[in-house]
Rosetta silent file (secondary structure, phi, psi, omega in degrees, C-alpha in Angstrom):
SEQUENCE: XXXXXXXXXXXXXXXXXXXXXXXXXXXXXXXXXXXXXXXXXXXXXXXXXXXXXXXXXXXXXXXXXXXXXXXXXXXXXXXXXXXXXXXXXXXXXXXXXXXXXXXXXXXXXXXXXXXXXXXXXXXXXXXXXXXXXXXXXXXXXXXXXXXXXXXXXXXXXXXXXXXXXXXXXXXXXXXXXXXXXXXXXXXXXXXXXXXXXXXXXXXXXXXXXXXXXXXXXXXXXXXXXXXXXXXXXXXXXXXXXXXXXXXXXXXXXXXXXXXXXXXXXXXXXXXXXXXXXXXXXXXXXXXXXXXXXXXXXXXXXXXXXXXXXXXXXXXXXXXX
SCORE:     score description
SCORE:     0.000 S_00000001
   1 L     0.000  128.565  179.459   47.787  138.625   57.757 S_00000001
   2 L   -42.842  161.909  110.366   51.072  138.528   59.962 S_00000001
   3 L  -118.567  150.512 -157.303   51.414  135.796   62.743 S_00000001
   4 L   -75.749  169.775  155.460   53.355  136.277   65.725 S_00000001
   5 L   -71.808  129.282 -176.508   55.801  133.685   66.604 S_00000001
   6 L   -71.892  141.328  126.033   55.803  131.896   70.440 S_00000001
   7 L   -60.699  121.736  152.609   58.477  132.918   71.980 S_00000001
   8 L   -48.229  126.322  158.229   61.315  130.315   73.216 S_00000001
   9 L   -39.148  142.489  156.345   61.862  129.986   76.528 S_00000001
  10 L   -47.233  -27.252 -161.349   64.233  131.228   78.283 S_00000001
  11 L  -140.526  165.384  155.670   65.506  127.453   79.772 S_00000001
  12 L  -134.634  168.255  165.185   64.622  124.168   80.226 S_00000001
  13 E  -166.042  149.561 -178.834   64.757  122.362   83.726 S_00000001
  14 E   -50.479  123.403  179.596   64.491  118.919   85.678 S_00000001
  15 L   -91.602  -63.142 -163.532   61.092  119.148   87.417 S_00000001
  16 L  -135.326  160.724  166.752   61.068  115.488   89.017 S_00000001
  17 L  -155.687  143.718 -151.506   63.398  112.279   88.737 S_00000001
  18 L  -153.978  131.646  174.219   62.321  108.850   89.736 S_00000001
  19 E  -124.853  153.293  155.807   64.350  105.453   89.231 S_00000001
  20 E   -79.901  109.351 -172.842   63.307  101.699   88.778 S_00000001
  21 L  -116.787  130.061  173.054   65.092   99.116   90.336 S_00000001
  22 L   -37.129  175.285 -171.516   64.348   95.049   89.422 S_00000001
  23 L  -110.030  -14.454 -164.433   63.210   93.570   92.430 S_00000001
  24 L   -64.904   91.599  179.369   65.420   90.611   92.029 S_00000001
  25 E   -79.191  105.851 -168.193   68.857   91.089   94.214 S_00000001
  26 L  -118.029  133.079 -171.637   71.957   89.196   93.753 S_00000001
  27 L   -91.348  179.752 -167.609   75.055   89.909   96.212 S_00000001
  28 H   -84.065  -56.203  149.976   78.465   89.549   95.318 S_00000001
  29 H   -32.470  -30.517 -175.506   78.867   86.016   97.378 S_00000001
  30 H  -100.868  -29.400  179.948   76.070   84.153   94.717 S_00000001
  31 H  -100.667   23.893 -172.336   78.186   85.277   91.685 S_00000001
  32 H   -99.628  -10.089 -163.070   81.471   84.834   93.289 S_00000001
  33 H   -93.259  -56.113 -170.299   80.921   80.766   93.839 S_00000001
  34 H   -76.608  -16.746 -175.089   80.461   80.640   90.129 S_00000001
  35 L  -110.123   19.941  174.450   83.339   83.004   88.403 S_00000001
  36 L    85.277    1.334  169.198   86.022   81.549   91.035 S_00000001
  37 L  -124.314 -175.283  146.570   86.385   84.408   93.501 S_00000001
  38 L   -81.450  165.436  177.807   85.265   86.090   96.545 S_00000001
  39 H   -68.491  -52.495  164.525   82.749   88.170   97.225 S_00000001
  40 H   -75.050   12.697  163.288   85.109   90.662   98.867 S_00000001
  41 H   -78.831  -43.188 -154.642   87.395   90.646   95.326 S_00000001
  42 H   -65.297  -62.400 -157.507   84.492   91.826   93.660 S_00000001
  43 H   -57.478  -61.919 -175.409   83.876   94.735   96.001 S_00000001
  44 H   -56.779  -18.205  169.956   87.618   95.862   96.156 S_00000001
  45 H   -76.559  -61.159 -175.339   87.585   95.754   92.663 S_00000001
  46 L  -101.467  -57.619 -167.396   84.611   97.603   91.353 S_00000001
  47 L   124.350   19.987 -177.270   82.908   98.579   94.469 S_00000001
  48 L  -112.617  140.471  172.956   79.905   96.819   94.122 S_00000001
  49 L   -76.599  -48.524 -168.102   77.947   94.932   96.766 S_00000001
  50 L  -144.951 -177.867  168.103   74.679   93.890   94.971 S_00000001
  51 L  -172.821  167.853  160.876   73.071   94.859   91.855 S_00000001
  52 E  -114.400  140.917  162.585   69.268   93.909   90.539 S_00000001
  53 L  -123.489  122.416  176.364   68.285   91.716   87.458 S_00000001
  54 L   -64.633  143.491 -155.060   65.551   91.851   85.834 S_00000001
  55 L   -71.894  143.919  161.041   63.100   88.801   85.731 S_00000001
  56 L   -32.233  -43.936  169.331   63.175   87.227   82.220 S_00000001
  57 L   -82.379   -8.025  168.324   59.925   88.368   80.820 S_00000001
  58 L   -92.731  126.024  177.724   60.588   92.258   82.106 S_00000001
  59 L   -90.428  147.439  153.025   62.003   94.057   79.353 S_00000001
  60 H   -12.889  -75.315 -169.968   63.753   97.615   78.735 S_00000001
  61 H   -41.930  -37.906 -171.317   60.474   98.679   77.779 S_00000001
  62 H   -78.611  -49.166 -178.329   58.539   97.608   81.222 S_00000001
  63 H   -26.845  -80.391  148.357   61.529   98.732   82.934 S_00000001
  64 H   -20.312  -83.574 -163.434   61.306  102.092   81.037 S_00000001
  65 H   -46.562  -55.909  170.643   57.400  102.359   81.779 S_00000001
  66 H   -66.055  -25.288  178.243   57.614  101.980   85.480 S_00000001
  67 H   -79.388  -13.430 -163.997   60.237  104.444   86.021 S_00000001
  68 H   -83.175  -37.775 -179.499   58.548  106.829   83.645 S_00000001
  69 H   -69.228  -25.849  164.507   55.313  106.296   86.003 S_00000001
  70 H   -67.785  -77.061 -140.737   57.155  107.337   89.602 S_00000001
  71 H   -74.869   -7.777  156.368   58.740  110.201   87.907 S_00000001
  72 H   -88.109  -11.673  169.913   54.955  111.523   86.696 S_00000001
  73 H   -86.955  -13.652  146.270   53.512  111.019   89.602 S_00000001
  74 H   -27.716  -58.153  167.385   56.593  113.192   91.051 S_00000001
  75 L   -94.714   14.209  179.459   55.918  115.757   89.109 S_00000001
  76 L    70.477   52.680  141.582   51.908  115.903   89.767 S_00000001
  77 L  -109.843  161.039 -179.454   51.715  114.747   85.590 S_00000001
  78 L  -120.219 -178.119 -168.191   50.039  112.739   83.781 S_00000001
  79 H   -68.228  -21.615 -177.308   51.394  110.564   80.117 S_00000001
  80 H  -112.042   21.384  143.544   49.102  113.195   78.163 S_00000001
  81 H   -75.649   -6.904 -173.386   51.196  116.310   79.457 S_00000001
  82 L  -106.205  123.138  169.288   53.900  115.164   78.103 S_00000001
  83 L   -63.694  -65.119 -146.017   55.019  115.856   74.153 S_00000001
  84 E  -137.505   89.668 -174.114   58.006  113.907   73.760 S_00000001
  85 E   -92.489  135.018 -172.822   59.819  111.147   75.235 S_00000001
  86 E  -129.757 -179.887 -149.770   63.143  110.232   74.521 S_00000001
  87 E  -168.395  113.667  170.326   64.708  106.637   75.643 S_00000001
  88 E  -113.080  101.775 -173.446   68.454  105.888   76.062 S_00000001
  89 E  -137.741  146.967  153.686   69.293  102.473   75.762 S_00000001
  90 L  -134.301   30.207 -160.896   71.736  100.054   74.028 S_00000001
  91 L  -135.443   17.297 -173.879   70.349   97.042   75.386 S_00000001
  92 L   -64.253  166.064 -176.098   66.948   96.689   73.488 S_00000001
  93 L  -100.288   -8.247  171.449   66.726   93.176   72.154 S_00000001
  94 L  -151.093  153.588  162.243   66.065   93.893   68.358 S_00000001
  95 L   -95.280   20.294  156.275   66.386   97.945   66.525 S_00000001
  96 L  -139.129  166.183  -27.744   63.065   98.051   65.389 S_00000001
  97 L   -74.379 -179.236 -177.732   60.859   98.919   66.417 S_00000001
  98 L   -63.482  153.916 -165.309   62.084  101.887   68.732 S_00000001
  99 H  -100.228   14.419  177.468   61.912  101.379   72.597 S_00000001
 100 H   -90.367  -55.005  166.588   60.244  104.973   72.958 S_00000001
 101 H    -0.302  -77.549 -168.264   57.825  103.608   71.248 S_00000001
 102 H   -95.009  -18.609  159.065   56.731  101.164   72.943 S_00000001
 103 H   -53.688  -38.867 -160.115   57.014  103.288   76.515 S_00000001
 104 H   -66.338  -71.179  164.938   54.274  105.934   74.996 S_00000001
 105 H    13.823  -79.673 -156.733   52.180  102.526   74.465 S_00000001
 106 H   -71.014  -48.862 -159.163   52.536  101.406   78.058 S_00000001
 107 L   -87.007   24.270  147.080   51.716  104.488   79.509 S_00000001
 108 L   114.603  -24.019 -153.039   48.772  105.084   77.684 S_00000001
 109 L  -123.192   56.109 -146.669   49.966  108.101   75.336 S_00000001
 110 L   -86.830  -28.616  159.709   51.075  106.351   72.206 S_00000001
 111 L  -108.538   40.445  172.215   51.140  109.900   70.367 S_00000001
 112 L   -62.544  154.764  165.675   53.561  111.268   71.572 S_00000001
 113 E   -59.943  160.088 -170.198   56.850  112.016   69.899 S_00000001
 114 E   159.789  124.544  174.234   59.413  109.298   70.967 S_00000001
 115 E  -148.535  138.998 -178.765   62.785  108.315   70.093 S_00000001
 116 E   -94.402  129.014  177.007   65.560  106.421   70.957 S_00000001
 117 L  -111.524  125.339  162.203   69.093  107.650   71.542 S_00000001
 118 L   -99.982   96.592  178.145   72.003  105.032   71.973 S_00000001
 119 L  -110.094   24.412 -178.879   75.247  106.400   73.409 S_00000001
 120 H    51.202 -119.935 -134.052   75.637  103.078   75.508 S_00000001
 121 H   -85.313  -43.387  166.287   76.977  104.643   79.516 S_00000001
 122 H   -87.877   19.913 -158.916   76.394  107.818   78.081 S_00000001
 123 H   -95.936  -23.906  172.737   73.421  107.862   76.501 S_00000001
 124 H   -75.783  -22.019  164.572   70.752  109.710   79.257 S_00000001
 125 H   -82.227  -17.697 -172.740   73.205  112.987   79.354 S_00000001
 126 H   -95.514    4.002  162.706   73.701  113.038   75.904 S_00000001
 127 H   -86.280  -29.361  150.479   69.460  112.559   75.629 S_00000001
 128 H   -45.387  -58.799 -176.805   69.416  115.241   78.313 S_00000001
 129 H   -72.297  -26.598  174.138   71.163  117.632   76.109 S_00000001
 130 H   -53.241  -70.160 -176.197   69.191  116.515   73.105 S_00000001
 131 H   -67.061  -15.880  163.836   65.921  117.743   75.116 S_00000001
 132 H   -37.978  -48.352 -167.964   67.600  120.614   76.610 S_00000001
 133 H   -67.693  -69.894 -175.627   68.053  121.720   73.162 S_00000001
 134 H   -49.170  -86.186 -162.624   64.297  120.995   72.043 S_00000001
 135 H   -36.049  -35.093 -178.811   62.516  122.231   74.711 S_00000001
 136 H   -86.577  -28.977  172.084   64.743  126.189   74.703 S_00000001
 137 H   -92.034    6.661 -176.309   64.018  126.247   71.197 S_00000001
 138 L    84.453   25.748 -167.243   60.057  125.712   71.786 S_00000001
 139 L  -115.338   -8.804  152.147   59.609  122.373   69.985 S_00000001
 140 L  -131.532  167.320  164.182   58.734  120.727   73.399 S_00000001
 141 L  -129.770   35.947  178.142   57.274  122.176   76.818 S_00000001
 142 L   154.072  128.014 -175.947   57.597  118.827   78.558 S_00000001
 143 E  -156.697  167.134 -154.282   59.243  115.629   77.863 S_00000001
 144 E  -134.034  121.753  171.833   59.994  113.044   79.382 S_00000001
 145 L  -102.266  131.267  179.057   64.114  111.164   79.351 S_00000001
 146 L  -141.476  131.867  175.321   64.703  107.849   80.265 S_00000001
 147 E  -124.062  133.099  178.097   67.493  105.688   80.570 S_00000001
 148 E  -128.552  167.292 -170.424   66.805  101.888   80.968 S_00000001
 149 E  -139.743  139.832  172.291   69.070   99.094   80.700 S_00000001
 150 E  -133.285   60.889 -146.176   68.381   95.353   80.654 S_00000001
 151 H   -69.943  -43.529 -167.298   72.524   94.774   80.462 S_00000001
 152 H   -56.599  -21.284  176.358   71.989   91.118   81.756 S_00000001
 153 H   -86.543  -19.180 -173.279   70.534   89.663   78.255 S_00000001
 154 L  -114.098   30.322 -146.782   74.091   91.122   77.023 S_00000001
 155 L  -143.429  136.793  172.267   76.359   89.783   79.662 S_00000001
 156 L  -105.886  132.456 -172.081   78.261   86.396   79.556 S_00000001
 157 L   -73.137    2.157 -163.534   77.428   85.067   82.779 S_00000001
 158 L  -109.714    0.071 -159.700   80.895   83.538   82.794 S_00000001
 159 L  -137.975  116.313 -165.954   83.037   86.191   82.194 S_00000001
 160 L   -80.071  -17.040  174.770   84.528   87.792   85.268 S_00000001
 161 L   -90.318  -28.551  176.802   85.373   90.955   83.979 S_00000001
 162 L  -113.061  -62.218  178.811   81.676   91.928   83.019 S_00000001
 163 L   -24.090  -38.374 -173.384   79.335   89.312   84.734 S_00000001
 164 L  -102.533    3.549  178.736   80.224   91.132   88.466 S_00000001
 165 L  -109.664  -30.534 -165.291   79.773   94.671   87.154 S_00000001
 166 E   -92.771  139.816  150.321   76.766   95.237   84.596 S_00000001
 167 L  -154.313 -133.062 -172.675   73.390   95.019   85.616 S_00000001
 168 E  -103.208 -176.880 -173.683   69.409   96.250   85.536 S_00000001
 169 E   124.752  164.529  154.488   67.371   99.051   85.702 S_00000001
 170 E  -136.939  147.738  157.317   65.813  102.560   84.555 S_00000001
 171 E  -134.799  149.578 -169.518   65.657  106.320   85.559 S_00000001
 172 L  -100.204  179.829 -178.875   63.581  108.889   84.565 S_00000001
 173 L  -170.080  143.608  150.388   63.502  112.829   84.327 S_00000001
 174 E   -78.243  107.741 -166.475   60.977  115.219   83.537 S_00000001
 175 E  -119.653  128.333 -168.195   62.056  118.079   81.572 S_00000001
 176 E  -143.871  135.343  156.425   59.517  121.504   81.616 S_00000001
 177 L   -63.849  144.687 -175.045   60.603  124.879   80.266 S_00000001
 178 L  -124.214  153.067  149.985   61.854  127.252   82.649 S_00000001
 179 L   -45.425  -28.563 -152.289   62.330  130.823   82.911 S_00000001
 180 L  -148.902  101.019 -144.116   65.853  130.415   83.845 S_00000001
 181 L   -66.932   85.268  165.122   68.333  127.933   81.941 S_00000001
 182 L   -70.300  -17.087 -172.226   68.644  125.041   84.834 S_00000001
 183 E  -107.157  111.399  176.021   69.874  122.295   82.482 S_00000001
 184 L   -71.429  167.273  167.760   73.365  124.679   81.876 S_00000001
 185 L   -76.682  141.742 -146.900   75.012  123.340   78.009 S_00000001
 186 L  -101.531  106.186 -141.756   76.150  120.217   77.843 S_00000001
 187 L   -78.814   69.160 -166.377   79.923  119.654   77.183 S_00000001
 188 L  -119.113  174.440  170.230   79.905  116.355   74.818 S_00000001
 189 E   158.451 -167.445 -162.620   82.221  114.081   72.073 S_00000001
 190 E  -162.844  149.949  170.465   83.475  110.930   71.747 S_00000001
 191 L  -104.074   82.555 -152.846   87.050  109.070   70.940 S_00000001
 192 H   -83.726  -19.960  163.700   85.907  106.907   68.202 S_00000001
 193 H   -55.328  -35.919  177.222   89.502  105.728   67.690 S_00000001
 194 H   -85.790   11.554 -167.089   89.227  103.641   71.115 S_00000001
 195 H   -64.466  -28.825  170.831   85.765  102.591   70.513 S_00000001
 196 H   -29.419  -30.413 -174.947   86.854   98.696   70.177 S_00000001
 197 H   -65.762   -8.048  170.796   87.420   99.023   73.942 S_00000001
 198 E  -154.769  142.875 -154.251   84.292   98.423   74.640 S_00000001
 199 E   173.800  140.480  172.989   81.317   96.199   72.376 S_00000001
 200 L   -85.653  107.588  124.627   79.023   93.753   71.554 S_00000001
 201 L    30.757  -90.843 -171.598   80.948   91.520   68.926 S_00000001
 202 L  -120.157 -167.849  177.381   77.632   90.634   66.852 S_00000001
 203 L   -92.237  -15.597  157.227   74.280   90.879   67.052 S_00000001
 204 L  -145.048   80.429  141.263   74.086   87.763   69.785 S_00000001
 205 L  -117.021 -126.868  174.760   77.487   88.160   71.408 S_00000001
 206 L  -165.015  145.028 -158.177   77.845   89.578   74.538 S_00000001
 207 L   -40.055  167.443  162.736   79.611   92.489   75.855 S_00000001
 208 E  -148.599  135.185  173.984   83.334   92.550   75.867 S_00000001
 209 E   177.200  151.814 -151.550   86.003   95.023   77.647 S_00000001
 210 L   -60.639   98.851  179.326   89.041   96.319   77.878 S_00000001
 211 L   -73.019  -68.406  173.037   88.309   97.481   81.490 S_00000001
 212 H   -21.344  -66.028  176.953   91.909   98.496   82.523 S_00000001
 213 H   -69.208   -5.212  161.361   92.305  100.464   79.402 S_00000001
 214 H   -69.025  -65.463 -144.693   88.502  102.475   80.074 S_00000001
 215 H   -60.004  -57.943  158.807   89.641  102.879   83.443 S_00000001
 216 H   -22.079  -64.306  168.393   92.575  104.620   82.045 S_00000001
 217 H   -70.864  -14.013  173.410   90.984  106.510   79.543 S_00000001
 218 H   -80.823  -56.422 -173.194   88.168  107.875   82.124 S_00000001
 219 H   -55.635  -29.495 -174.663   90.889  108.826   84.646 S_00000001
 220 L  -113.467  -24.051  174.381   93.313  110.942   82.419 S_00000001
 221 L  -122.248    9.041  173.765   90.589  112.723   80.272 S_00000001
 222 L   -89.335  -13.962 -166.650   87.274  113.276   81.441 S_00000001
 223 H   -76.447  -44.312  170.919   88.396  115.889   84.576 S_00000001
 224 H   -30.273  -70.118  177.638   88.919  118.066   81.897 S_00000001
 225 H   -64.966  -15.540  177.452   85.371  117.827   80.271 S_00000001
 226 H   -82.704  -35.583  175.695   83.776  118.067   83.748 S_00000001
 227 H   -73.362   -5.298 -141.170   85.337  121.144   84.213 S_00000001
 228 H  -120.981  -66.673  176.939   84.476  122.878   80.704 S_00000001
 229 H   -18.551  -78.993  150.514   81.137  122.032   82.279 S_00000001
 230 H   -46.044  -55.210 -178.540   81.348  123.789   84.658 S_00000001
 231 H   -60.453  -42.276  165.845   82.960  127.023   83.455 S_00000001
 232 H   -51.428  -31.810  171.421   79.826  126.811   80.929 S_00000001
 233 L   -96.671   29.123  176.041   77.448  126.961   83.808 S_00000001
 234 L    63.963   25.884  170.253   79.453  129.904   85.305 S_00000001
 235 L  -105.131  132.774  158.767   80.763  127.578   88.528 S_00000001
 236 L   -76.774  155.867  153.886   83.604  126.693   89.870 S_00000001
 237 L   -29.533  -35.282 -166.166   84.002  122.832   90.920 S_00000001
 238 L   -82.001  -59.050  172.736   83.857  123.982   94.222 S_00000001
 239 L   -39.861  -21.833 -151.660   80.474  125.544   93.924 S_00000001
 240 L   -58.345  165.594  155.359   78.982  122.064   92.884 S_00000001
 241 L  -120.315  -10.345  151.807   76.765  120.341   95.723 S_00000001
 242 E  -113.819  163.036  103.487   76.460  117.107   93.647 S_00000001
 243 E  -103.851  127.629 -164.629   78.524  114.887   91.434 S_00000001
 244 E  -128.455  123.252  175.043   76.746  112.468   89.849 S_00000001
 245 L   -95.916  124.036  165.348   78.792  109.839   87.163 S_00000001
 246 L   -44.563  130.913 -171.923   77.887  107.078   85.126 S_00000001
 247 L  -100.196   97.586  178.703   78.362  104.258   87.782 S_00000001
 248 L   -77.653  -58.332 -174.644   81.051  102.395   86.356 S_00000001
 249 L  -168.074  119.939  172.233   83.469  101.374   89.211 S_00000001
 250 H   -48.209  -54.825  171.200   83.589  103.514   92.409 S_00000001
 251 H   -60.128   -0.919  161.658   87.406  104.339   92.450 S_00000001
 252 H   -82.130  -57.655  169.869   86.842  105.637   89.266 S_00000001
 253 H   -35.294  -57.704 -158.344   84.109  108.151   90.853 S_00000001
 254 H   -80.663  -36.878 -161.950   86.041  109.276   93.722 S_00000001
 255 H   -52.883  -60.465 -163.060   89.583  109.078   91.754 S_00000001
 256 H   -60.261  -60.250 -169.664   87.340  111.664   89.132 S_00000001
 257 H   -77.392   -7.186  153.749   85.293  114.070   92.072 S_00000001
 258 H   -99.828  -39.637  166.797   88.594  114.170   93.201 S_00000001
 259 H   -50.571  -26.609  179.319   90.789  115.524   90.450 S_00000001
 260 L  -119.455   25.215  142.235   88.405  118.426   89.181 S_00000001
 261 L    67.045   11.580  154.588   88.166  118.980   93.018 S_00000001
 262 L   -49.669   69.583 -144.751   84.668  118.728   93.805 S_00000001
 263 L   -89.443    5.479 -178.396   85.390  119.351   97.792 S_00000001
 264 L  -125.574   -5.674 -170.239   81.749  120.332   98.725 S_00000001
 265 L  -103.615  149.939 -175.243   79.825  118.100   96.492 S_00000001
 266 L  -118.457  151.392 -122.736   78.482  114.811   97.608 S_00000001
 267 L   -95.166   98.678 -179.728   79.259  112.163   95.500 S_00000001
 268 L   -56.174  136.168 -177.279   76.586  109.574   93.729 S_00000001
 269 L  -141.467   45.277 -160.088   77.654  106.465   94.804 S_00000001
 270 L   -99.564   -6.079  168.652   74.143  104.245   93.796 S_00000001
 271 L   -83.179    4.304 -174.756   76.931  101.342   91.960 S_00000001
 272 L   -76.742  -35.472  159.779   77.645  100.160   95.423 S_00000001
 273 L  -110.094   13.601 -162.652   73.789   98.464   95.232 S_00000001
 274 L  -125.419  -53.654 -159.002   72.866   99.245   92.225 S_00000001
 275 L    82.104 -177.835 -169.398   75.789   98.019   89.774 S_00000001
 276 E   -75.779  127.052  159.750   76.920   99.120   86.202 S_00000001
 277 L  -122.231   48.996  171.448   72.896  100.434   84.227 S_00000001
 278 L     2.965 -109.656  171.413   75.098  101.531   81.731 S_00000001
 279 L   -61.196  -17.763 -177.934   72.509  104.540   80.592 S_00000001
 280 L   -84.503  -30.729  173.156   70.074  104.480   83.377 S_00000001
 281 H   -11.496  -47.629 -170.570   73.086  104.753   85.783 S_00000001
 282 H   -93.150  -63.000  168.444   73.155  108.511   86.183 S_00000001
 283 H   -29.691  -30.708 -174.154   69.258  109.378   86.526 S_00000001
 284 H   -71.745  -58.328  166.494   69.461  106.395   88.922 S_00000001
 285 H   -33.524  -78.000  154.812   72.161  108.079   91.031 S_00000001
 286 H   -19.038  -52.476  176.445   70.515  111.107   90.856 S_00000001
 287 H   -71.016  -21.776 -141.079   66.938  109.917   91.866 S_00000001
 288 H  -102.926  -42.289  175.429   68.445  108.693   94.888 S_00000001
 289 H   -70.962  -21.102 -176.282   70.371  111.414   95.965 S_00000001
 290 H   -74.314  -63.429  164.372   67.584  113.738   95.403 S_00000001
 291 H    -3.722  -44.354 -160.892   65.146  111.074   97.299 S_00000001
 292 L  -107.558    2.971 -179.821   67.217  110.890  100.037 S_00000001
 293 L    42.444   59.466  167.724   67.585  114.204  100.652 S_00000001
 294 L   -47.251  -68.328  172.114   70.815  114.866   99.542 S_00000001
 295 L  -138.160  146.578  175.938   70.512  117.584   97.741 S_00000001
 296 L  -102.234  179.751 -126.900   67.705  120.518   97.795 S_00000001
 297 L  -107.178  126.513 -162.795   65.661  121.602   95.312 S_00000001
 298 L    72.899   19.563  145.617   68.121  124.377   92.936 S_00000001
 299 L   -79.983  115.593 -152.415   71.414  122.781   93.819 S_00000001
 300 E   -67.336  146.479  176.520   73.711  122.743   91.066 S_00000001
 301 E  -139.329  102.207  167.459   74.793  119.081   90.526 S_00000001
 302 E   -86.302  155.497 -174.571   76.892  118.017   87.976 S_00000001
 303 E  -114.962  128.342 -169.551   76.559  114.923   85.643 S_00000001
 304 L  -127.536   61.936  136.654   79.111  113.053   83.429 S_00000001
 305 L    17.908  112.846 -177.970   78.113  110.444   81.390 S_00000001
 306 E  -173.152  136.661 -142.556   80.573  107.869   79.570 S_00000001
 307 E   168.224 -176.510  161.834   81.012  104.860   77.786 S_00000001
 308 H   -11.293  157.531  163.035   81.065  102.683   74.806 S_00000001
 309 H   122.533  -83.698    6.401   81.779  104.571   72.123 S_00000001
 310 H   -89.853  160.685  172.205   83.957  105.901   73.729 S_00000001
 311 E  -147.556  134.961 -152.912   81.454  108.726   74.301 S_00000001
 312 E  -146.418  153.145  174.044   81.044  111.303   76.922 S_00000001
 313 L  -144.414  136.089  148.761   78.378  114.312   78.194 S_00000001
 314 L  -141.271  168.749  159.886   78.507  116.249   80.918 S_00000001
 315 E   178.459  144.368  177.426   76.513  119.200   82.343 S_00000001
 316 E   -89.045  133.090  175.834   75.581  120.903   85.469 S_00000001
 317 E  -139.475  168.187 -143.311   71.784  121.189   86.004 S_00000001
 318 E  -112.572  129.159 -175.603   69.917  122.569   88.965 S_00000001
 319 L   -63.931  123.770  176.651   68.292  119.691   91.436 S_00000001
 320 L   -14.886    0.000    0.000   64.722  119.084   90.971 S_00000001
């Protein structure tokens, strides 16, 4: 006797997105007395004001858990609607076991599917595209992406080049098949010749990087890949109503939503209080603008990922 096959969705799309921020706040003025600057060096330099750090016993994992718990109660779910969870980090403190893992745990749902993907800055679009992927071929109907960061265990507090830029957090996303492909295909690779520019040394060193030569390398070749984005999700630049970037250094953001000429979309800008969350950065961005009622609910936004590696994602998907 025959059996039919389920049919694949047509799509997959962002239902809800919800970010975690430590509660702890440190301004630009408490680490400027210790690296030898000002407070307003910092800012003209990266563009950050603040950032949060996470308290010493909260982990990636806790981090992880609470944002994963805003964005189900976002989407009116609970931990056992959800199939699959995937977890983008590069800041867990050992690689086993997996930090998905230990999210299912916390919330309750430990058998779920659950994996980690580490693309450092770029690791929640290129776990986006991962689930994009699943979910349109019918191997999930909900899942849940998270990017957390606990950057601050991997940061020399002493070092002036990283110490005023990286810090904590997670954001979440809900991903449900759709009728209608809302997460458009996601536009990814990586320049593995340059990856030295940015790394942890050993297994307890602490980051190190060539900023100048990122900044470079973001600035002359990523405009490109945002725009390939686009043209996959049938838009012009123009069309967009968001751009949302791994938040790296604001004149890199604007220098970028200006070159591929995003003139109507407005512009995540969550590193000005937030700092560098290396993967939770863009879900963080995101929750905020959506939160804040930014952007409405089907407004194409695009997202670019980038980082270590070096390795980049982008894709335009339609706002929760």
């Amino acid at each position: 006797m025959s059996r039919s096959t389920p049919t694949a969705p047509g799509g997959s799309r962002i239902a809800a997105v919800a970010g975690y921020r430590p509660s702890r706040v440190i301004g630009n003025d408490e680490l400027a007395v210790r690296l030898g600057v000002s407070g307003p060096w910092i800012e003209r330099r990266v563009g950050i004001r603040s950032r949060h750090y996470a308290q010493p016993d909260e982990s990636v994992v806790d981090m992880a858990a609470s944002a994963a718990g805003k964005v189900l109660a976002a989407a009116g779910l609970t931990p056992r609607d959800i199939d699959l969870l995937v977890l983008a980090t590069c800041s867990l403190p050992s690689s086993m076991p997996n930090g998905a893992a230990g999210v299912a745990a916390r919330l309750g749902h430990p058998e779920m599917a659950g994996f980690d993907v580490n693309a450092a800055c770029a690791g929640f679009c290129y776990a986006l595209g991962v689930v994009d992927g699943l979910v349109r071929a019918g191997t999930s109907r909900r899942a849940l992406v998270i990017g957390a960061e606990k950057m601050t265990d991997w940061v020399d507090p002493d070092d002036v080049d990283t110490a005023t830029v990286f810090a904590d957090g997670a954001g979440a996303a809900v991903v449900t098949v759709s009728d209608t492909p809302d997460i458009h295909p996601v536009v990814w690779g990586s320049d593995g010749d340059r990856a030295g520019l940015v790394t942890i040394p050993d297994r307890h060193g602490s980051v190190t990087m060539q900023g100048q030569a990122v900044y470079r390398w973001v600035t002359t070749s990523l405009a490109p890949v945002a725009l390939d984005a686009c043209r996959r999700a049938g838009l012009a630049p123009a069309d967009l109503k968001g751009f949302v970037t791994h938040q790296a250094n604001l004149r890199m953001i604007e220098h970028l939503a200006a070159d591929l000429g995003a003139t109507g979309a407005v512009i995540g800008r969550d590193i000005v209080d937030s700092g560098n969350t290396s993967a939770a950065s863009v879900p963080l961005a995101l929750s905020r603008l959506v939160g804040g009622g930014e952007l409405r609910s089907g407004d194409p936004v695009l997202l670019l990922g980038f980082g270590a590696g070096l390795s980049y994602a982008a894709q335009v998907v339609r706002s929760p």
